[in-house]
N, C-alpha and C positions, 0 to 999 in steps of 0.2 A: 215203747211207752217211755214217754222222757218223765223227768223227777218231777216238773209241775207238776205233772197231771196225776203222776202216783199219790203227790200229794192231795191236790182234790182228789181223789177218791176214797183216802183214807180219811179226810174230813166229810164225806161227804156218808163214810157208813159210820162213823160217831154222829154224826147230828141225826141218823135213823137210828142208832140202838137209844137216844138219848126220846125219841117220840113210842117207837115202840118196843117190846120187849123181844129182842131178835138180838142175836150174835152172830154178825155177817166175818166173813171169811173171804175175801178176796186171794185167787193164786192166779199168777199169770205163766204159762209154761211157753217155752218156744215151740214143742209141738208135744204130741200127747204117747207119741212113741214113734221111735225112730223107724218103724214099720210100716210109717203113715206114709212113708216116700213112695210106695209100692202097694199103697192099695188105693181101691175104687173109693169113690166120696161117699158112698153108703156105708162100706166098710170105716173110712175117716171117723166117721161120726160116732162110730162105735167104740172104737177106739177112744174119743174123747170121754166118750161116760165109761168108759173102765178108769181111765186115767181117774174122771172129777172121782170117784168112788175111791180109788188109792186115796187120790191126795182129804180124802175127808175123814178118810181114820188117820192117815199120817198126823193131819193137824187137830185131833180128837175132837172135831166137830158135835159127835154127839153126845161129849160130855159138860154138856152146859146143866144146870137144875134143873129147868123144865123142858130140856130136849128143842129148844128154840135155836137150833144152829142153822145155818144157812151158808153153803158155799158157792160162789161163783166161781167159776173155773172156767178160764180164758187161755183157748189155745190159738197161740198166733198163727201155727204153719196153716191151720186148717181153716183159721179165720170162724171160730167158734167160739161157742160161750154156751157153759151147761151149768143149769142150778139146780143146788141137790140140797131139799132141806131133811130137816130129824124129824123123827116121828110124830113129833108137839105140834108142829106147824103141816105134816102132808092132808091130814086131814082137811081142810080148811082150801086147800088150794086145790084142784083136779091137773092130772099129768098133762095136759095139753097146753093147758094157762102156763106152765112153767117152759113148757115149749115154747110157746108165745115170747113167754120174756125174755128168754135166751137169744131167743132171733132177735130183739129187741135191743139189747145190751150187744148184740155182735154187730149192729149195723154200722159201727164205724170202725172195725177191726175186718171187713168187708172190703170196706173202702180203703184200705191201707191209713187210717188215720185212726187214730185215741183221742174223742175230744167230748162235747157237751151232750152231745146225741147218747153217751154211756151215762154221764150223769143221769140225764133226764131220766132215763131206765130207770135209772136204781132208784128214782124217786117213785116212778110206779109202781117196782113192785113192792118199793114201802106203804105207798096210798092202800093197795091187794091186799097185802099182810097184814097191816097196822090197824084196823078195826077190831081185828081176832085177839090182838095181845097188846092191848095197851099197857103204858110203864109203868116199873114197878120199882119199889123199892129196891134195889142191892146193893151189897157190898163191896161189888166192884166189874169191873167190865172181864168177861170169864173168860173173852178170848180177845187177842190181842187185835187193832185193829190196823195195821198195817198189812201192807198188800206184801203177797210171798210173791218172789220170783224166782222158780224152778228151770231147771236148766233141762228137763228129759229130753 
């Protein structure tokens, strides 16, 4: 992922937490554990939602006010992408939509490429979310919106 596009995406989850009341989380890891080299693609997968779950208490995802945290978590080796939101927001969404979006946000990390096809995601699954929590007043943005890049 080159610096442009790190850049859109970090402007691109400020212009969603600024429509609705969500504290998105981007992390991009190069793979999700170095154990991924030697396992099956079902097992891969698995692997990545242990990881997105480390990485969302690492970045205390679910200490936002009203539990609106939301991670993406983008593993390059395996060409995946898993979102894990906090407890404020799972209600509202069902485990398979978030499936849905993940394959969605991964289709250009697929293709070996990082480009508009991720935006466009992330604006869906703001369109998804964003009727449930419209903005609200705060006092400041609770989690930072630049994108992590993890080295696991």
């Amino acid at each position: 992922m080159n610096s442009e596009f790190k850049q859109k995406v970090e402007q691109k989850i400020s212009e969603i937490e600024k429509i609705c009341n969500l504290e998105i989380v981007a992390v991009i890891s190069k793979r999700s554990s170095w154990l991924s080299y030697f396992l099956p693609k079902s097992k891969k997968l698995r692997a990545v939602e242990m990881a997105a779950h480390k990485q969302f208490v690492k970045h205390r995802i679910s200490e936002t006010l009203q539990r609106t945290g939301l991670l993406i978590y983008i593993s390059k080796y395996e060409k995946a992408v898993y979102l894990l939101a906090d407890e404020g927001i799972t209600p509202y969404v069902p485990a398979n939509e978030w499936a849905e979006m993940g394959a969605k946000l991964a289709e250009d990390f697929d293709h070996e490429r990082a480009g508009e096809t991720f935006l466009q995601a992330l604006d869906l699954v703001a369109r998804r979310i964003a009727p449930h929590f419209p903005p609200v007043e705060r006092p400041a943005n609770e989690l930072c919106d630049r994108v992590r890049i993890e080295d696991s």
